[in-house]
Every structure is written in structure tokens, then in C-alpha cells.
C-alpha positions in Angstrom: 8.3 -31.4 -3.9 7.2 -28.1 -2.4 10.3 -25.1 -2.2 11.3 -22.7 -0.1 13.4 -19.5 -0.6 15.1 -18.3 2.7 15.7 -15.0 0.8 12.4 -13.9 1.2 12.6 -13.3 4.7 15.1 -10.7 3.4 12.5 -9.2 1.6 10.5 -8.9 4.3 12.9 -6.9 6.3 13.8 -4.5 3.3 12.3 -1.7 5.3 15.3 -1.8 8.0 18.2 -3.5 5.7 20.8 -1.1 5.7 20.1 1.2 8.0 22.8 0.8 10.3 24.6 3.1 7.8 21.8 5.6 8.2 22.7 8.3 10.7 19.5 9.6 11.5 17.7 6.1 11.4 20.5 4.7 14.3 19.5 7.9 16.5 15.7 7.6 16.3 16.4 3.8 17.2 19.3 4.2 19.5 16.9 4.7 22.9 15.1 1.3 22.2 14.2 -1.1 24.9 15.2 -5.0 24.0 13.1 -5.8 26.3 9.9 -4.1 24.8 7.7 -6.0 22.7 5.6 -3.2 22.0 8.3 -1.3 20.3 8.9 -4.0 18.3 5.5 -4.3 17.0 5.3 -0.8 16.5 7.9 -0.5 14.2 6.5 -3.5 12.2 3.1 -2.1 12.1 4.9 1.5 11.0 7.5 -0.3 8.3 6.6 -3.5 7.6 3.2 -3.8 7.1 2.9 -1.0 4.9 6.3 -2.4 2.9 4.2 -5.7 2.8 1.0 -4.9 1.5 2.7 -2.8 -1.3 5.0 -5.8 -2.7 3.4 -7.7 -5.6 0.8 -10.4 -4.7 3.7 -13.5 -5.4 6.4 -12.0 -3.6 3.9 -11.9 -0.5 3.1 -15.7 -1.0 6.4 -16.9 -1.1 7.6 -14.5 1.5 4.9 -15.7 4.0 5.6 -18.9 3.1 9.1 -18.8 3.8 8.7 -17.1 7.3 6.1 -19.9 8.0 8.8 -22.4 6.9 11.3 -21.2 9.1 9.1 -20.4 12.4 8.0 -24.4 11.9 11.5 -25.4 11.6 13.4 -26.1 15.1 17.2 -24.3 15.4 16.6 -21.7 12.8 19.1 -18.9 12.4 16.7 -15.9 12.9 19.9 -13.6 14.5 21.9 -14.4 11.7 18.9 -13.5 9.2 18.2 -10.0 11.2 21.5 -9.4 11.5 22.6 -9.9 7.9 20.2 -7.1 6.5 22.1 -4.7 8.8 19.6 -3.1 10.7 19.2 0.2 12.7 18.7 -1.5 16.0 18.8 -4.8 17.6 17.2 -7.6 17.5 15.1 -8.7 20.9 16.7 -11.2 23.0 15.1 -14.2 21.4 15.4 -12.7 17.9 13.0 -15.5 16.7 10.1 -13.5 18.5 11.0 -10.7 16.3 9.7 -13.3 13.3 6.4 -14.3 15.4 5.3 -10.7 16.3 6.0 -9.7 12.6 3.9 -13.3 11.8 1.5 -12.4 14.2 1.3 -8.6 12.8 0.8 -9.3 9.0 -1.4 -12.5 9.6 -3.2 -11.8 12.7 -4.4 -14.8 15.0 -3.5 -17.7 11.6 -1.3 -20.2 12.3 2.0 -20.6 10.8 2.8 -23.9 11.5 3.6 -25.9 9.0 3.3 -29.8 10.0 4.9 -31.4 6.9 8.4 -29.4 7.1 10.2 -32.3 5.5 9.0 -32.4 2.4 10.2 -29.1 1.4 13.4 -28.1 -0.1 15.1 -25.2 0.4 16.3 -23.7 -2.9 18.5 -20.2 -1.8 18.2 -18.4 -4.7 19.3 -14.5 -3.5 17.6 -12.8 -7.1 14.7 -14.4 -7.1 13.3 -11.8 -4.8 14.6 -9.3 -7.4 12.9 -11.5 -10.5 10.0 -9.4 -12.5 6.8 -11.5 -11.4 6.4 -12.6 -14.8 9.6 -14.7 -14.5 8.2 -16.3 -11.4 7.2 -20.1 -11.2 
């Protein structure tokens, strides 16, 4: 059976996850449009893309296997995931198109649908994002 770690969406929101403490990081956000997809993908292109091509060659397969896992899967919790890492600003109205444009932004025009959903398990282990990749399996 193939697995799943939802923590590794978390990883790939490091480069906003706890911001909402930072002063200056809430006022350069503070004026942003919800409605504004461009925005959105701005910031990813700025943070997140940069964050992911500098993670370890593992932690990107698991952690765009896990965001292809959960955009497959129907009723997903994306709010609950964006809001959890504590952001500087909010999430768009459908906070699931946060996950596609960020998708659509590392991974360009491939699909991440995965067909076979079901025969995953999810196995929510919060350190293995943290593990030394030598200690990955």
C-alpha cells in the first residue's frame, strides 16, 4: 500500500507559517485582495517556489505527492490546513484554489489527479518532515 503524509503540505507552506506573529509581514499583507488570484500567485512564485526548489529532492516528492493526494481527494480541509500554519494573510474564498495555483505554479500544466485515491493510507506523522533524509523510507 502506497502512503501519504498530510504534514507535508505543511512543509510546503513553511514560507508563511507563523507570520501572523510577524508585525511587518501582517502590514505588507494587510492591503490584499481575496479576490485576486494574481496576488496569490505572486506571493507563491516570490516564497514558495524558491522555498521548494531549495528543500531536499525527497521532501519535494512526498510533498508533491501529498498535495496531489489531497487536491484528488473530495471534502478536503484545505482552510483548516492554511489556517493551522498561521499565516500573514488569508486564505482566498475557496482556500482549495490556494492549493491548485500553488499546484499549478511549482508543476506547471501536469496533472495532479490521482485516479487510485483509495489505495493509499494516510500515515500523519508531524516529524517526518523534520527527519534527516537519510532516515527517510
Amino acid at each position: 500500500m502506497k502512503t501519504v503524509n498530510p504534514y507535508f503540505l505543511n512543509e510546503l507552506l513553511s514560507p508563511i507559517t507563523g507570520l501572523t506573529d510577524d508585525d511587518e509581514a501582517v502590514i505588507l499583507y494587510q492591503n490584499m485582495n481575496l479576490n485576486d488570484e494574481a496576488q496569490y500567485r505572486k506571493i507563491i512564485k516570490d516564497l514558495f517556489k524558491p522555498h521548494f526548489n531549495g528543500i531536499s529532492e525527497i521532501v519535494q516528492q512526498k510533498s508533491k505527492l501529498a498535495l496531489s493526494y489531497y487536491l484528488s481527494k473530495d471534502n478536503y480541509d484545505f482552510e483548516g490546513v492554511f489556517e493551522s500554519c498561521l499565516p500573514p494573510f488569508d486564505p482566498p474564498k475557496n482556500p482549495r484554489d490556494f492549493f491548485v495555483w500553488l499546484w499549478e505554479e511549482l508543476f506547471g500544466n501536469e496533472d495532479y489527479k490521482i485516479s487510485d485515491v483509495e489505495s493509499f493510507k494516510e500515515v500523519p506523522d508531524v516529524h517526518e518532515p523534520n527527519r534527516p533524509v537519510k532516515n527517510y523510507k
